[in-house]
VEXDREN-2710 file (C-alpha; in Angstrom, 1 decimal):
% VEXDREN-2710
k/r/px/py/pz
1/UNK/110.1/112.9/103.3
2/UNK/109.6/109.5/104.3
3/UNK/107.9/108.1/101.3
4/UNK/110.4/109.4/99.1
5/UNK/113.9/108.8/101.4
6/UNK/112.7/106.2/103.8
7/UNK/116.6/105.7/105.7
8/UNK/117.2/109.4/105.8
9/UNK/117.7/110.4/109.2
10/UNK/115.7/113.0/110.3
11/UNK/116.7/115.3/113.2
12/UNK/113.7/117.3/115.2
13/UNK/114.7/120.4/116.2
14/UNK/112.2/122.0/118.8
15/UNK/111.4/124.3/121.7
16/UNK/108.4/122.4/122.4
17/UNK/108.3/120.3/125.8
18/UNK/109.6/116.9/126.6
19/UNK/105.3/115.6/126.4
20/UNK/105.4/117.1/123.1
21/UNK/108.4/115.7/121.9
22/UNK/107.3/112.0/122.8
23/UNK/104.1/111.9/120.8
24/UNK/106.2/112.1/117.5
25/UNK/108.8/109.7/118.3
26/UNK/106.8/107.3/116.8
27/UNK/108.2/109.0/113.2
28/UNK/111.6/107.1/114.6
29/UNK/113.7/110.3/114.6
30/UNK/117.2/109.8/114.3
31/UNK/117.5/112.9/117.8
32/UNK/116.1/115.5/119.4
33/UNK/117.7/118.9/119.9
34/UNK/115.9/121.2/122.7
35/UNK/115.8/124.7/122.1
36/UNK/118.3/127.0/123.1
37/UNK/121.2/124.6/121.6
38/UNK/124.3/125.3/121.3
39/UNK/126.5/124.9/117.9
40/UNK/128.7/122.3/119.2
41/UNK/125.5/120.6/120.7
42/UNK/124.4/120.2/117.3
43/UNK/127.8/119.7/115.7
44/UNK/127.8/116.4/118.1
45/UNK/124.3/115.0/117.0
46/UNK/124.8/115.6/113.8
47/UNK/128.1/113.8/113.9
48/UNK/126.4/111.3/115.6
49/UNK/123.9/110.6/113.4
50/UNK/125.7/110.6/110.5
51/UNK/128.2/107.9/111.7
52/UNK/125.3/105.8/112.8
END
């Protein structure tokens, strides 16, 4: 997705662990949502992300 949209933000959703989650934050996500979430959990970073 990168090559084609370079400044589209790009939210990782995951239930892996925190270790995990760090080794691909070198793709410069835009967040991070940690499984369980809730809907207004992701409401927020989506809002959040989108308003920059």
């Amino acid at each position: 997705m990168r090559n084609t949209r370079p400044a589209i933000p790009i939210i990782l959703m995951t239930g892996f662990i925190e270790e995990r989650v760090r080794k691909v934050q070198e793709y410069k996500l835009a967040g991070t949502l940690n499984k369980p979430f809730t809907i207004d959990q992701l409401a927020e970073l989506v809002d959040k992300t989108l308003k920059g």
